[in-house]
C-alpha positions in Angstrom: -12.0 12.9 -254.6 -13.5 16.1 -254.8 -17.1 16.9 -256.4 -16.2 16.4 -259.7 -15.0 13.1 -261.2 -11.8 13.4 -263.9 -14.6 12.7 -266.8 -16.3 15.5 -265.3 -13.1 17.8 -265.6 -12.0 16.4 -269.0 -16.0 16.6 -270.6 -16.2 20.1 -269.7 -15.5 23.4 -271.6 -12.4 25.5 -270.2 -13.8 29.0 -268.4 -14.7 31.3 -271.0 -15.1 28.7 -274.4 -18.6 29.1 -274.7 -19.6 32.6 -273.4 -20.9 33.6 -276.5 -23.4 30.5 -276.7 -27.5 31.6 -275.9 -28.6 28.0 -274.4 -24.8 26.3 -273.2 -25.2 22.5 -272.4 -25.1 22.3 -268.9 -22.1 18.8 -268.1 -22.6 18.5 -264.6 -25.6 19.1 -261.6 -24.2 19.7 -258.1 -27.1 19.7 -255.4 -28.2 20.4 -251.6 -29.7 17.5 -250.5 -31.9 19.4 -247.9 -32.9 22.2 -250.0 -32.8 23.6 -253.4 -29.8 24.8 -253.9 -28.5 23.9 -257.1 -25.8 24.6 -259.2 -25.5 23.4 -262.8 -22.0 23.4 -264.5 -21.1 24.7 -267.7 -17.6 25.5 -267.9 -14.3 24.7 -265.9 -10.8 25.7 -264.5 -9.2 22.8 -262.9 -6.5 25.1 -261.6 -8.5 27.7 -259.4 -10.9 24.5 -259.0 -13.1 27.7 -260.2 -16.3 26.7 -262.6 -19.2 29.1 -264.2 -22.5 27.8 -264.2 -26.3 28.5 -263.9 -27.5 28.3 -260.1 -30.2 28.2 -258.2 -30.2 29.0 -254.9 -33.0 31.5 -254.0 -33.4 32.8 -257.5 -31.3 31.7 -261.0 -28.4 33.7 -261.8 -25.6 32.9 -264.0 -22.4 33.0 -261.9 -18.8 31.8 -260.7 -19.0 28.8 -258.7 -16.0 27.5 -256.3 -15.7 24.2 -255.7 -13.2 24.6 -253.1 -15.8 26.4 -250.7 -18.8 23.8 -252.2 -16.4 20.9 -251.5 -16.3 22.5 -247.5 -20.2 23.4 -247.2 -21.9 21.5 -244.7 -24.8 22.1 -243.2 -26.5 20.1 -240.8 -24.1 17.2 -241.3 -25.4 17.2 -245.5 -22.8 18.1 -248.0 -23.4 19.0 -251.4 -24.0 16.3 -253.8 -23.2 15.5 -257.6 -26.3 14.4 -259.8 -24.7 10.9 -260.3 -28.0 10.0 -263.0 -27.1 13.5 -264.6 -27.3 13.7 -268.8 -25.8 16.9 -270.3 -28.3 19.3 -271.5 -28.8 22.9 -272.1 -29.3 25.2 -269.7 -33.0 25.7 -271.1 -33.9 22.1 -270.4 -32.2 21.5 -267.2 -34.0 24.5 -265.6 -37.5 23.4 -267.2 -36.5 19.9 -265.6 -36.0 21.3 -262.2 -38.8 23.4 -262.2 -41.0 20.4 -263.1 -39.3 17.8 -260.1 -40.1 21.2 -257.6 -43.4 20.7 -258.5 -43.1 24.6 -259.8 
């Protein structure tokens, strides 16, 4: 099935709709279980399976995301996740929410 769920696919924006948008709302959250990698979706291409989105991996940068080489990350046996308990949000509050569950 894939990382993404066809309501995640239809819900968000095609690649480039809201580049012009300060605080975009942030659809999905994609997660290391192991660590703190995360990655937290804004936009989409379901044909290059290519998204943009704000991550966190060891420092937050805005950047492409594929979710062809996220789909075939394993380390240690864990695979990345998708926030099933996710709510859309901006990017502003989703990184003030992770900072807070880090305990940062």
């Amino acid at each position: 099935m894939g990382l993404l769920k066809r309501e995640d696919k239809e819900l968000l924006p095609e690649l480039y709709a809201v580049q012009a948008d300060p605080d975009p709302t942030v659809f999905v959250k994609l997660f290391y279980p192991a660590g703190a990698a995360t990655w937290f979706l804004i936009e989409y291409s379901e044909e290059d399976n290519l998204a943009f989105g704000y991550v966190y991996i060891t420092e937050w940068e805005f950047g492409y995301i594929s979710l062809d080489e996220l789909e075939g990350l394993a380390i240690g046996g864990l695979k990345v996740e998708r926030d099933e308990f996710w709510t859309p949000k901006p990017v502003s509050a989703a990184k003030e929410e992770f900072l807070k569950n880090m305990g940062l």
